[in-house]
ZAROZA-260761 format. One record per residue (C-alpha): y, x, z. Coordinates in steps of 0.1 Angstrom, whole numbers. Layout:
<atoms>
[[Y, X, Z]]
...
</atoms>
This chain:
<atoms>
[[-131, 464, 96]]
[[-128, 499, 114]]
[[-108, 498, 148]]
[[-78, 519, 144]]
[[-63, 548, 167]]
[[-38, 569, 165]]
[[-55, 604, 158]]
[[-20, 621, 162]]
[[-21, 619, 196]]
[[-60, 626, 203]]
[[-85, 645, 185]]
[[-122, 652, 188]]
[[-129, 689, 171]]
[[-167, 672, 163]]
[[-157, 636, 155]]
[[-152, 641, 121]]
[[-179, 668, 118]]
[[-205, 655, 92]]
[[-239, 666, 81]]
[[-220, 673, 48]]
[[-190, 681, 37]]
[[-161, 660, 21]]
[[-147, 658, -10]]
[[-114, 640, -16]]
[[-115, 634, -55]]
[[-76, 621, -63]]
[[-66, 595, -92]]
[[-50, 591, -127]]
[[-13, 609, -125]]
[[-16, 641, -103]]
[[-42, 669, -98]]
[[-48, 690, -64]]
[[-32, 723, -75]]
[[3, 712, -92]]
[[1, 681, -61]]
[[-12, 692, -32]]
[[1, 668, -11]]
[[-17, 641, -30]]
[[-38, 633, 4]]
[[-4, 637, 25]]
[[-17, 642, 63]]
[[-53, 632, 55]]
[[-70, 662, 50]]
[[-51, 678, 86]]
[[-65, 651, 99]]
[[-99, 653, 89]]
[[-99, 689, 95]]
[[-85, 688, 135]]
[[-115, 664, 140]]
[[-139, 690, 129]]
[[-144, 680, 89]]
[[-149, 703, 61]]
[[-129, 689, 36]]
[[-124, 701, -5]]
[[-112, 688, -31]]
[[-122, 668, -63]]
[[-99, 699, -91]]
[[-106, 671, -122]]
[[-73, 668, -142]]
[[-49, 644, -139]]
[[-48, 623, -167]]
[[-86, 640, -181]]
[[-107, 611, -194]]
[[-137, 594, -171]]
[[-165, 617, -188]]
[[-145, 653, -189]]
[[-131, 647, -151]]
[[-170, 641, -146]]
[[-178, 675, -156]]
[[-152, 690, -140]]
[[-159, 676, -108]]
[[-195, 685, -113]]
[[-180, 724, -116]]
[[-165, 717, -83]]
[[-194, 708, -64]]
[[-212, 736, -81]]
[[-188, 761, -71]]
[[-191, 743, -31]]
[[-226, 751, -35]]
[[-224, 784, -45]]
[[-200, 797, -26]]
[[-208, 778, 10]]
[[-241, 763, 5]]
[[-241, 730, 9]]
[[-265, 707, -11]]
[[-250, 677, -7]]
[[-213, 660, -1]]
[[-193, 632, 8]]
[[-173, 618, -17]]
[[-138, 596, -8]]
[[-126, 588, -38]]
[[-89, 573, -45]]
[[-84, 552, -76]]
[[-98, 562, -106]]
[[-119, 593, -92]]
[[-141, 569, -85]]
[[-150, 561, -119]]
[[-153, 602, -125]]
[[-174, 604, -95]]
[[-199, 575, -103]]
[[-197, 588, -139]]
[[-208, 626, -127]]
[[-235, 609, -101]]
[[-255, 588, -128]]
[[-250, 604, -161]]
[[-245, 643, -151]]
[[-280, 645, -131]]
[[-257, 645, -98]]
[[-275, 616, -79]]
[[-293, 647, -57]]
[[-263, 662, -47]]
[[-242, 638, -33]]
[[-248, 615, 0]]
[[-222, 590, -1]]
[[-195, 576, -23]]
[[-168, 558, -9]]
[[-143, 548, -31]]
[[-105, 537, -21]]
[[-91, 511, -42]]
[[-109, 521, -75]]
[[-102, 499, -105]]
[[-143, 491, -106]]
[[-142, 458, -125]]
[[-107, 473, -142]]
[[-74, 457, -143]]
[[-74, 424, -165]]
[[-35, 425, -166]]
[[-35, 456, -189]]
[[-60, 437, -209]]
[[-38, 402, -209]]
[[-6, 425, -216]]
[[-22, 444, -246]]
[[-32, 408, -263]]
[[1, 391, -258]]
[[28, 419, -257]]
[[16, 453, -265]]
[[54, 459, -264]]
[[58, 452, -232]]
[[27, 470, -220]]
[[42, 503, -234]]
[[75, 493, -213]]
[[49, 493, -182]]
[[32, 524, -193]]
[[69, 542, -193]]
[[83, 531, -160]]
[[48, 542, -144]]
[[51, 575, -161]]
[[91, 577, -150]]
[[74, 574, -114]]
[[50, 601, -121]]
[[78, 627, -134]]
[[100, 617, -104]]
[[69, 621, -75]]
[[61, 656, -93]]
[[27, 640, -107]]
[[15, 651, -146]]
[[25, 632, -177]]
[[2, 621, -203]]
[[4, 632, -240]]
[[-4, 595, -249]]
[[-16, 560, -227]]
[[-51, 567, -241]]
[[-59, 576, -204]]
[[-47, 541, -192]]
[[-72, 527, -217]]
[[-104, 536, -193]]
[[-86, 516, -168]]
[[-92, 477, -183]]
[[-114, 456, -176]]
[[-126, 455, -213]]
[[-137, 496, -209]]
[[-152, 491, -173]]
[[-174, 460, -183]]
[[-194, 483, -209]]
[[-187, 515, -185]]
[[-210, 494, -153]]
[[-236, 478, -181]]
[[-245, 515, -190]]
[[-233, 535, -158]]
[[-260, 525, -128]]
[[-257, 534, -94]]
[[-282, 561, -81]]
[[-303, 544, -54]]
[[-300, 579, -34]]
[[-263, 574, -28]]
[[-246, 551, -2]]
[[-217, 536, -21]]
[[-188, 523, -3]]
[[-159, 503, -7]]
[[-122, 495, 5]]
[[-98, 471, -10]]
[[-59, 474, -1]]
[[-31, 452, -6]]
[[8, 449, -3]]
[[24, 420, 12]]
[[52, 413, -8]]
[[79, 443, -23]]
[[90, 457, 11]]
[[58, 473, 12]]
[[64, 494, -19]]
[[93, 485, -36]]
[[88, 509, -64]]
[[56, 491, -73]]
[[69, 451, -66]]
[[70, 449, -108]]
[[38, 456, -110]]
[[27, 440, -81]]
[[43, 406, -87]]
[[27, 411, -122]]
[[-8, 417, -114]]
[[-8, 388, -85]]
[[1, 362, -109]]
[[-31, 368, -129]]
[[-55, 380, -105]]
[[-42, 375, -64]]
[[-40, 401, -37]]
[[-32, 438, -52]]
[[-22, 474, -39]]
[[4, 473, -66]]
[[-19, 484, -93]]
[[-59, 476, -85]]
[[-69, 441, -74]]
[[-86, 436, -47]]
[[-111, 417, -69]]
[[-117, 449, -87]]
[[-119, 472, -58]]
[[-151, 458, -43]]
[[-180, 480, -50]]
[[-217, 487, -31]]
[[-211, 481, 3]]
[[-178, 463, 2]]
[[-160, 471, 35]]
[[-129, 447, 35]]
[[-95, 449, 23]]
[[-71, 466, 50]]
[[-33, 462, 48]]
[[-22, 485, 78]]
[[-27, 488, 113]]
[[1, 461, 117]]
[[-6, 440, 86]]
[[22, 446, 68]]
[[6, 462, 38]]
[[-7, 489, 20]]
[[5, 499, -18]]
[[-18, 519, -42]]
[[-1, 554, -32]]
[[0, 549, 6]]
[[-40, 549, 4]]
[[-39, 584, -1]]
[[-12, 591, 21]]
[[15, 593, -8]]
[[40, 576, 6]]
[[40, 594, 36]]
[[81, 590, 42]]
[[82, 554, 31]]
[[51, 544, 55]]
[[71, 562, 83]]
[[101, 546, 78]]
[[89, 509, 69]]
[[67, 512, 102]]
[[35, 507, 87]]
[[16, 538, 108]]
[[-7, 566, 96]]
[[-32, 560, 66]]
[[-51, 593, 84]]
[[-62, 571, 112]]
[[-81, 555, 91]]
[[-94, 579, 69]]
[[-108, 595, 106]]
[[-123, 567, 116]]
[[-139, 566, 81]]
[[-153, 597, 82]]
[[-164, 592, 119]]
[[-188, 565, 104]]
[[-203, 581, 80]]
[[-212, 610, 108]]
[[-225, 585, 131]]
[[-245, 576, 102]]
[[-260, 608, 91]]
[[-243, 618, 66]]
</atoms>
């Protein structure tokens, strides 16, 4: 696991300054225009240490295949406008099914150096599966308190859970049978977890939930689920007191503040430092 510092205090304009850009690509719920604090102090971060950083622009709750192409667009327009043939991709949550969706079936393998992908639902999430056999009911009870959160953080709202769908483990076992990894691309992965409610106490239903059927969780994606190419660890804060689903991307910024549990940036810098160091 990567040793952590606290980039606040130091900075390095060329630490962060890769061969190729980076491209935050955000998850189901939000999108980088209506949200753009989605990646709270990350991108600053990034940027002080001498990245070029974008954005991912799919829609919030688009399915796998049309946030795809609209990622594509995005790395078209990066190309067009500032040259560059290739990115780095960080991807939170479920833009990292878009992004290896856009890689292998949109002809993108070429254009992209490295995936690494930040508590993506990779295997999917067996509970919604378990939940829609026994108590479909109660499932749509889930579905509305998550969406409640949504509406409260400022995030998009769904016109129905069809979205939620893509994220089971029933949809993601025929998604990786048909959906290879391009052996161009250096994929990456990172697991999180929460220890207990205190370190997200919005998410301690679903996290209580999702541990009793399959262990250690962010609040939403199993840690089981998260591992993916070169699987890097699961991380639960410089101090070990956890790290819920939002806080990966920064988006509990004031809650990680107050409960102690340090800067999410720190690691994102020493993330991106890596992939510098290795060419990329």
């Amino acid at each position: 696991m990567m040793h952590q510092k606290d980039n606040r205090q130091m900075t390095d304009d060329n630490r962060c300054k890769t061969k190729y850009p980076i491209v935050l690509v955000h998850g189901i719920g939000y999108n980088d225009v209506d949200y753009p604090r989605y990646w709270g102090r990350i991108p600053e971060a990034l940027t002080a240490n001498g990245a070029k950083v974008y954005f991912g622009q799919q829609d919030g709750f688009g399915k796998v295949a049309k946030n795809a192409a609209q990622l594509k667009v995005e790395l078209d327009m990066i190309k067009e406008k500032d040259g560059y043939d290739k990115v780095n991709l960080i991807a939170h949550s479920k833009g990292g099914i878009d992004a290896r969706y856009m890689i292998s079936e949109l002809g993108m393998a070429g254009r992209v150096a490295s995936l690494t992908t930040m508590a993506t639902p990779h295997r999917g999430i067996r509970t919604i599966d378990i939940f829609k056999e026994r108590s479909p009911a109660l499932l749509s009870r889930f579905y509305g308190i998550f969406n409640t959160m949504l509406r409260v953080d400022g995030g998009d709202l769904p016109n129905d859970n069809s979205a939620y769908d893509q994220l089971t483990y029933d949809y993601m076992s025929i998604f990786n049978e048909y959906v290879k990894d391009a052996q161009e691309v250096y994929y990456q992965s990172f697991a999180f977890d929460m220890k207990g409610k205190f370190a997200d106490p919005a998410l301690y239903l679903f996290y209580t939930k999702i541990k009793q059927y399959e262990g250690d969780n962010d609040g939403l994606v199993p840690v089981s689920s998260a591992k993916w190419g070169n699987f890097r660890g699961v991380y639960s804060g410089p101090d070990g007191k956890g790290v819920s689903h939002p806080a990966v991307c920064d988006g509990r910024e004031k809650l990680t503040e107050k409960k102690g549990l340090g800067n999410i940036s720190d690691f994102y810098v020493d993330l991106v430092s890596e992939l510098r160091e290795m060419g990329y």
